[in-house]
C-alpha positions in Angstrom: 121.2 91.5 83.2 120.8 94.6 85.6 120.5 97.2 83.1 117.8 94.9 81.0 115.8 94.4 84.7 115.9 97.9 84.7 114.9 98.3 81.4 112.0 96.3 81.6 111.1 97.7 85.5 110.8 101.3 83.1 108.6 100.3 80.3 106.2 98.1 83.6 106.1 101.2 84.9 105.3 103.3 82.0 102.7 100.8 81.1 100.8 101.2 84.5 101.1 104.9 84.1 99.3 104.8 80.6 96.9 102.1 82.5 95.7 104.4 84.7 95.3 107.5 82.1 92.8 105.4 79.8 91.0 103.6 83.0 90.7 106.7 84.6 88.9 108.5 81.0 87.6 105.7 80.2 85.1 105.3 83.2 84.2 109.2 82.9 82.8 108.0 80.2 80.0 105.3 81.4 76.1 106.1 81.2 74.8 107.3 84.5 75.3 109.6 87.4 76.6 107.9 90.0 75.7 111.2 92.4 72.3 110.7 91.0 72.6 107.2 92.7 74.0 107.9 95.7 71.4 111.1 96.2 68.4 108.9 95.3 65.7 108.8 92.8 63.8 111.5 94.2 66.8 114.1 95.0 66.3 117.7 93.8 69.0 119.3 91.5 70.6 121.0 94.4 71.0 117.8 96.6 72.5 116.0 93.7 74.8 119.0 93.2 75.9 118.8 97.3 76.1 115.0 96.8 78.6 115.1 93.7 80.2 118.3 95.5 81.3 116.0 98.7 82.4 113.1 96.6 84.7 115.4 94.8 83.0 115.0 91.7 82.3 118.8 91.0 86.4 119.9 90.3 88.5 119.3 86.8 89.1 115.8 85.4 92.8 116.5 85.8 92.5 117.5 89.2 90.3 114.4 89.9 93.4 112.4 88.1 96.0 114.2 90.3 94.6 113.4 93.4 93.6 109.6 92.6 97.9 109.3 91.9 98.8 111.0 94.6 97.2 108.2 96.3 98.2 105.9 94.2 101.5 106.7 95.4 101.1 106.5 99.0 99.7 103.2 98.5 96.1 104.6 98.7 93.6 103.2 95.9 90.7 105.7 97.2 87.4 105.0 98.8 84.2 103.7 98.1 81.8 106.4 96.9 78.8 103.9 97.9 80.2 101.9 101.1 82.6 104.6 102.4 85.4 102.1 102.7 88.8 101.9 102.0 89.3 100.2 98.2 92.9 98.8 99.4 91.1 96.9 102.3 88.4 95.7 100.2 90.4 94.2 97.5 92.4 92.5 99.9 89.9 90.9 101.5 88.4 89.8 98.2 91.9 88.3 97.1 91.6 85.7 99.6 89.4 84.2 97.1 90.3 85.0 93.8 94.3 84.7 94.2 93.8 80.6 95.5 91.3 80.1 92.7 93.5 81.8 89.9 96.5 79.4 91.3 94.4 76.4 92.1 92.8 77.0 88.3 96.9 78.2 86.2 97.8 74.6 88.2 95.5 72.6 86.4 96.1 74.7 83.1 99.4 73.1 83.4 98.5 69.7 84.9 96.3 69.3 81.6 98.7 71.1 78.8 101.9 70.0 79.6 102.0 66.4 80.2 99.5 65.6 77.4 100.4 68.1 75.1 103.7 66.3 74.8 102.2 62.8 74.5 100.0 64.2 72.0 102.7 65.1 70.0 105.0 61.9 70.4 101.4 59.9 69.6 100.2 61.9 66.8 100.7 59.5 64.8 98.7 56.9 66.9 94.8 57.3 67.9 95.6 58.2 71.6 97.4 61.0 70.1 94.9 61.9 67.8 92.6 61.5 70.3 93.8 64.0 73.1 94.4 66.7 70.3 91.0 66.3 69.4 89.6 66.5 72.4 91.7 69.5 72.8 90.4 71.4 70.3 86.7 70.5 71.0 87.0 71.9 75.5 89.1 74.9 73.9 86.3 76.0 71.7 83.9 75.4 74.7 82.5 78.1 76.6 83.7 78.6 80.4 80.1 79.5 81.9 79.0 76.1 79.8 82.1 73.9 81.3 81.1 75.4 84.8 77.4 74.3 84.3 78.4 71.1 83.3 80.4 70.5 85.9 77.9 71.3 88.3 75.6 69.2 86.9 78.0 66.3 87.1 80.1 66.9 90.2 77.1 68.8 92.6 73.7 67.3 91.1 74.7 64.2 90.3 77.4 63.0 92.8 77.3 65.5 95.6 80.8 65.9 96.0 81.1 69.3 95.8 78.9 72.0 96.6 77.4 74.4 93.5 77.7 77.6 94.5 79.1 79.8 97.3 82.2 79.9 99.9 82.4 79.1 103.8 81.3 82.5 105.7 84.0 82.1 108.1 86.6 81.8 104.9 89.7 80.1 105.2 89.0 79.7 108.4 87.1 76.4 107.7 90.2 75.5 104.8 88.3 72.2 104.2 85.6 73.9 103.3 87.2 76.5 101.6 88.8 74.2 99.4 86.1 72.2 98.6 84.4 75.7 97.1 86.9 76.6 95.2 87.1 72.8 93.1 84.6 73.3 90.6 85.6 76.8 89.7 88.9 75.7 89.7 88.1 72.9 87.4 86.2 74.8 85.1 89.2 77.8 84.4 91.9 75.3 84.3 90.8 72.3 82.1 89.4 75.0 79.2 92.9 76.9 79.7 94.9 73.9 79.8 93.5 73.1 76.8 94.1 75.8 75.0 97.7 75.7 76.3 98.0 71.9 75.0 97.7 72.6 71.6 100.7 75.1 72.0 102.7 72.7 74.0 102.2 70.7 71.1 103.2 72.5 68.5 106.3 73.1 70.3 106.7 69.9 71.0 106.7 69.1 67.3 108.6 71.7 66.3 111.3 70.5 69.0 111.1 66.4 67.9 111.6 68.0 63.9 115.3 69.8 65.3 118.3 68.3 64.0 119.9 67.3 67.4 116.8 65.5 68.5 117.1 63.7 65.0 121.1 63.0 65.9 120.4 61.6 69.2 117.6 59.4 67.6 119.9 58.0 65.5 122.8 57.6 67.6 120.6 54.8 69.3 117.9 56.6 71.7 114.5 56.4 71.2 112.2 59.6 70.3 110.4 59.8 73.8 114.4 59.5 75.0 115.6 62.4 72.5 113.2 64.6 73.3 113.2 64.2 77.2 117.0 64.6 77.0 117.8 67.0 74.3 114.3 68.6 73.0 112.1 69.6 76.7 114.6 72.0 77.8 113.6 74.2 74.4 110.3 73.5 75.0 109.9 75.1 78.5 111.1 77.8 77.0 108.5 78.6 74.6 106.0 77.5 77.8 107.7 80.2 80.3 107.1 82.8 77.0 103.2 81.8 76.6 102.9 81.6 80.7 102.6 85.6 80.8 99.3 85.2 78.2 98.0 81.9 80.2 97.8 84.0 83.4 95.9 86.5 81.9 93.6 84.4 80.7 93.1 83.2 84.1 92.2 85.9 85.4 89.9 86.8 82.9 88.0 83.8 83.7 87.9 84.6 87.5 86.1 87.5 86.9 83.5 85.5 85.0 83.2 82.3 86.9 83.3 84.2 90.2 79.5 85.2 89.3 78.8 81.8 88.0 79.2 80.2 91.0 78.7 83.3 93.4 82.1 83.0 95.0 83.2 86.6 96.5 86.4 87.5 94.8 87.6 90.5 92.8 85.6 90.0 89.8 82.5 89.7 91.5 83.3 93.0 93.4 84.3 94.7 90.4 81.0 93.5 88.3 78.8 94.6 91.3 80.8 98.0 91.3 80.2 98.9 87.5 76.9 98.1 88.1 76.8 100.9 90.7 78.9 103.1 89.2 81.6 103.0 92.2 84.0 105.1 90.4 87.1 105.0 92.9 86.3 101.1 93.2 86.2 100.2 90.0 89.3 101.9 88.8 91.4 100.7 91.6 90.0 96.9 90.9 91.1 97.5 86.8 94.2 99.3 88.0 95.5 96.7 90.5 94.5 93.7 88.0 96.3 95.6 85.4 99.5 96.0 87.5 99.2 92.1 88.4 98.9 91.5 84.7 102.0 93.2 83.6 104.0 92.3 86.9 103.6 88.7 86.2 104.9 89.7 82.3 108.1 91.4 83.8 108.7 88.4 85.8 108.5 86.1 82.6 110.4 88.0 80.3 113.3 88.2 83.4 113.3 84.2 83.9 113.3 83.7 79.8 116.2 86.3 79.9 118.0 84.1 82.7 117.1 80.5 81.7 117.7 81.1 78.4 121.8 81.1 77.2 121.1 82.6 73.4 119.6 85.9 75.4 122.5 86.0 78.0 125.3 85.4 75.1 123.7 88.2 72.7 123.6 90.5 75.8 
């Protein structure tokens, strides 16, 4: 188990490595000048040239790339080109919102897929069971701005029990309030998630009732729902841990878009403001740390799978 941790530990690490190479090119590639920016419309050649000469912007790529890991290392993602602040500082400030709303939101993902996505599978055969997998398919194919509007429309306009847009200016330190912001977004990541993650719950739910030791325990006396609870679930969380990795990304790919939906001032807002401006340091250290997450919360899947799972530990 060591030497695969290890193993795995490697290839994270040589994935954030290659991370960084094609964020880092990739950005020097955008439209725009951000020295042009910073120096102003109306700045003369050689004031642009001072500007982009202070920022660092005037030496070799590689050199560019050299410091920005050196940084890296020291646990320094750079500083804001625009603000003049430190991008470490910022981005944890900013995950005070988006890390409760990616785990208030990957809560309901599984609220909604696993429970139902087992009773649609023991029902399928019945019109509740039909029912959930076709309601299933049709919030899956469903935009998330479109859920977020609607949801507004039903939870803000109509009833008034949550507010539309924003977040408390004193934070968490009104958690009431805080919370209550945080709902509808919430809402609107995990039930299109979770239903997306129902359907797979499903199918392994079907695959597991279709085994030949759920059918032995079936006809040994217990019921289906029994079989499966006792025999068939513990395959089945299985195959959940191994899409969990893919269900988190997904999460936090809807952050960043329903953080400007309903203005909340997270990561993905930040980042979206800071392509805008093209905030160079910012934006790579915002892609770069969302990256790592991203493949850290892989690693951790792929070590529980290894460790819950006994065909894994008896072929090591």
């Amino acid at each position: 188990m060591t030497r695969y941790a290890l193993t795995r530990l490697g290839l994270l690490v040589l994935g954030l490595a290659v991370a960084s190479v094609l964020i880092f090119l990739s950005l020097r590639v955008l439209p725009g000048d951000v020295a042009q920016l910073i120096a102003g419309a109306e700045a003369t050649p050689a004031q642009i040239a001072a500007v982009r000469e202070r920022l660092g912007l005037d030496v070799p790529l590689w050199s560019q790339y050299g410091d920005w890991i050196g940084g890296l290392l020291r646990g320094d993602l750079g500083t804001s080109l625009v603000t003049g602040t430190s991008v470490t500082a910022e981005l944890a400030d900013k995950a005070r919102v988006t890390v409760p709303l990616a785990a208030m939101s990957l809560t309901v993902a599984l609220l909604v897929g696993i429970p139902f996505g087992v009773l649609s599978a023991l029902g399928r055969r019945r019109a509740s069971g039909t029912a959930v997998s076709v309601v299933a398919q049709a919030l899956a194919a469903v935009p998330v701005v479109w859920a977020g509007l609607m949801l507004v429309v039903v939870f803000s306009v109509w009833l008034g029990w949550f507010p539309p847009q924003g977040f408390p200016r004193v934070g968490w330190g009104d958690p009431a309030a805080a919370f209550r912001a945080l709902v509808l977004p919430a809402l609107t990541i995990g039930v299109v998630e979770g239903a997306m993650f129902l359907r797979f719950v499903r199918s392994a739910t079907l695959q597991a009732l279709g085994q030949d030791y759920v059918r032995t325990a079936a006809a040994k006396g217990l019921t289906r729902t029994r079989a499966l609870l006792t025999h068939g679930l513990p395959n089945v969380g299985l195959s959940v841990i191994t899409v969990l990795g893919l269900q988190i990304a997904g999460v936090i790919v809807g952050a960043v878009i329903i953080e400007q939906l309903f203005t909340l001032p997270g990561i993905g807002r930040m980042l979206v403001g800071d392509v805008a401006s093209r905030d160079l340091p910012k934006v790579q250290g915002e892609l770069l740390a969302l990256t790592g997450f991203v493949l850290f919360v892989g690693f951790l899947v792929d070590l529980v799978h290894r460790l819950v799972d006994p065909r894994q530990r008896e072929a090591a």
